[in-house]
VEXKE-223623 format. One line per 8 residues: their letters; for each residue y, x, z of N, C-alpha, C. Coordinates in steps of 0.05 Angstrom, whole numbers, plus 5000, padded with zeros to 4 digits. Atoms other than C-alpha are relative to their C-alpha. Example, Ala and Ser with C-alpha at 12.3 -4.5 7.8 and 13.67 -1.06 7.14 Angstrom:
residues 2
as	4976 5018 5000 4910 5246 5156 5024 5018 5000 | 4976 4984 4999 4979 5273 5143 5022 4985 5014
END
This chain:
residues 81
xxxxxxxx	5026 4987 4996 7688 6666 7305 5004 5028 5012 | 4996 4974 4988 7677 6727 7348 4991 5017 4987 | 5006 4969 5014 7663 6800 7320 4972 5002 5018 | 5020 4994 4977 7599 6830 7348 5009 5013 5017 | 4981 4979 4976 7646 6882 7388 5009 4987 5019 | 4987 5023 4980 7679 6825 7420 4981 4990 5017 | 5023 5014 4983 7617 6798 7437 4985 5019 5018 | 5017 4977 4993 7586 6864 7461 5028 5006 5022
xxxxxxxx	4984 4983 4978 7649 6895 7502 5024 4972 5002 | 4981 5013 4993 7698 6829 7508 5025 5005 4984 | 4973 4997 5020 7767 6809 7476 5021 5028 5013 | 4981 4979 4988 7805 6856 7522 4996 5029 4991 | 5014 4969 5007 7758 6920 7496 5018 4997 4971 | 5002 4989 5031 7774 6907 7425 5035 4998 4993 | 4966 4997 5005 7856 6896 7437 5004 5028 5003 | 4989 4977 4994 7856 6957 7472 4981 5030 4984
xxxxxxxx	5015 4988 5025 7810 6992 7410 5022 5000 4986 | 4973 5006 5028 7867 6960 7366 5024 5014 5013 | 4981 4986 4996 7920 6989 7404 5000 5033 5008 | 5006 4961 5003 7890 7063 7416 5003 5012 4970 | 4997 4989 5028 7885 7059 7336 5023 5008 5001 | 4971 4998 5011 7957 7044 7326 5014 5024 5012 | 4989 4980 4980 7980 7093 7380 4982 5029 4984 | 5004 4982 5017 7936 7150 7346 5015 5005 4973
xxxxxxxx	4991 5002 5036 7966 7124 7274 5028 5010 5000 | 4971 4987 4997 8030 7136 7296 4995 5023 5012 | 4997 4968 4989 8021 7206 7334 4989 5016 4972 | 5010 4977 5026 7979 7230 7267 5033 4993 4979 | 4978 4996 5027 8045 7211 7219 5024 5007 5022 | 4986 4976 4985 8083 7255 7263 5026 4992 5023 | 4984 5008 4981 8108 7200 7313 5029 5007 5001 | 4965 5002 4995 8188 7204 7301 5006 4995 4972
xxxxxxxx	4987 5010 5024 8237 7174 7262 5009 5018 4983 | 4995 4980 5032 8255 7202 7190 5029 5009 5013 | 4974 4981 4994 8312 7253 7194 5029 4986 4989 | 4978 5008 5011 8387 7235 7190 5004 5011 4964 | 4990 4994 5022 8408 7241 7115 5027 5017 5003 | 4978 4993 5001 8462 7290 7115 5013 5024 4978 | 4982 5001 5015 8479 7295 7049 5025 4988 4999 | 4974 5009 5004 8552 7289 7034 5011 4984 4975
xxxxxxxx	4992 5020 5019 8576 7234 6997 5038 5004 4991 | 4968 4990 5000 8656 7256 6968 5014 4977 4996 | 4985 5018 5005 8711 7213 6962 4997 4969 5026 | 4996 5010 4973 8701 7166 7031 5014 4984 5003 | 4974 5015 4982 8750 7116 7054 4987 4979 5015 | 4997 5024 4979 8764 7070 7114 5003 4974 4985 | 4993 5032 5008 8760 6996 7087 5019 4993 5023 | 4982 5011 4981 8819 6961 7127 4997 4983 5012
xxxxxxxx	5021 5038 5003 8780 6895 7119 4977 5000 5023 | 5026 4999 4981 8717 6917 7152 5000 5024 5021 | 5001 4983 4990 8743 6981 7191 4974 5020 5002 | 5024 4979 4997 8683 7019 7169 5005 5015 4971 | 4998 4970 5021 8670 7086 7123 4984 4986 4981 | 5021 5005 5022 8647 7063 7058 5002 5012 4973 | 5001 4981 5026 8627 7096 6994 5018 5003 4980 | 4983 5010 5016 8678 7106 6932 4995 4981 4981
xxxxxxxx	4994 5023 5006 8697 7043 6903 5014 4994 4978 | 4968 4998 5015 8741 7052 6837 5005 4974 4991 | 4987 5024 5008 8738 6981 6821 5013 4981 5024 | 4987 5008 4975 8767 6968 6894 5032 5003 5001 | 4975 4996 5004 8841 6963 6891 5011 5015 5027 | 4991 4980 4977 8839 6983 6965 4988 5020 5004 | 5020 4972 5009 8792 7045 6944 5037 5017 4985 | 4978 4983 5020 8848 7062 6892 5020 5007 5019
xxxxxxxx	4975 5001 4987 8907 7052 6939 4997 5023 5028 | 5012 4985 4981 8870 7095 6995 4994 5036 4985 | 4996 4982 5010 8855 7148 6940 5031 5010 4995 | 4963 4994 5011 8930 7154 6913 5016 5005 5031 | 4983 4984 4983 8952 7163 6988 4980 5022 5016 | 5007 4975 4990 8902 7220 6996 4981 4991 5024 | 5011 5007 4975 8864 7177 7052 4965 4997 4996 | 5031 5000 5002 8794 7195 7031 4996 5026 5011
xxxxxxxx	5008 4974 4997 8744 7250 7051 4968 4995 4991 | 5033 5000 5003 8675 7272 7042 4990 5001 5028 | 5021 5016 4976 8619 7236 7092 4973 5002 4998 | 5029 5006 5002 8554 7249 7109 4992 4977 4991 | 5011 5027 5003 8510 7188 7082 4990 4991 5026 | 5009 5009 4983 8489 7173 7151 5020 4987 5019 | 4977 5010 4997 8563 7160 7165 5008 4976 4996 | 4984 5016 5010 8574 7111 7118 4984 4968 5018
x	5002 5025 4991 8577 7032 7143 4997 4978 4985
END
């Protein structure tokens, strides 16, 4: 069933009603993406497995083995993988 808007200005009026909203809705909530997180998360290591930065791990034996040779650091959270 049609709207009376639809019926008064056509389907094409009331898409491009619906898409002027959305395009306002986003410019009023301040149009851009949320800010990188760059808090620092300590203790860091390279997984070997997945070559990515991931958080500390102590029940990880390759967390432990990475701590004990000193191969951690502190990582922004926007770092981690």
């Amino acid at each position: 069933p049609r709207i009376a808007l639809e019926r008064l200005l056509g389907p094409g009026a009331v898409f491009a009603v619906l898409v002027g909203l959305s395009a306002y809705a986003f410019a009023m909530g301040g149009g851009k993406a949320p800010k990188r997180d760059a808090s620092l998360v300590k203790d860091c290591w390279r997984n070997p497995a997945t070559r990515k930065l991931e958080p500390p791990a102590p029940w990880d034996d390759g967390y432990v083995a990475a701590k004990r040779r000193g191969d951690v650091r502190d990582a922004a959270r926007w770092e981690l993988g």
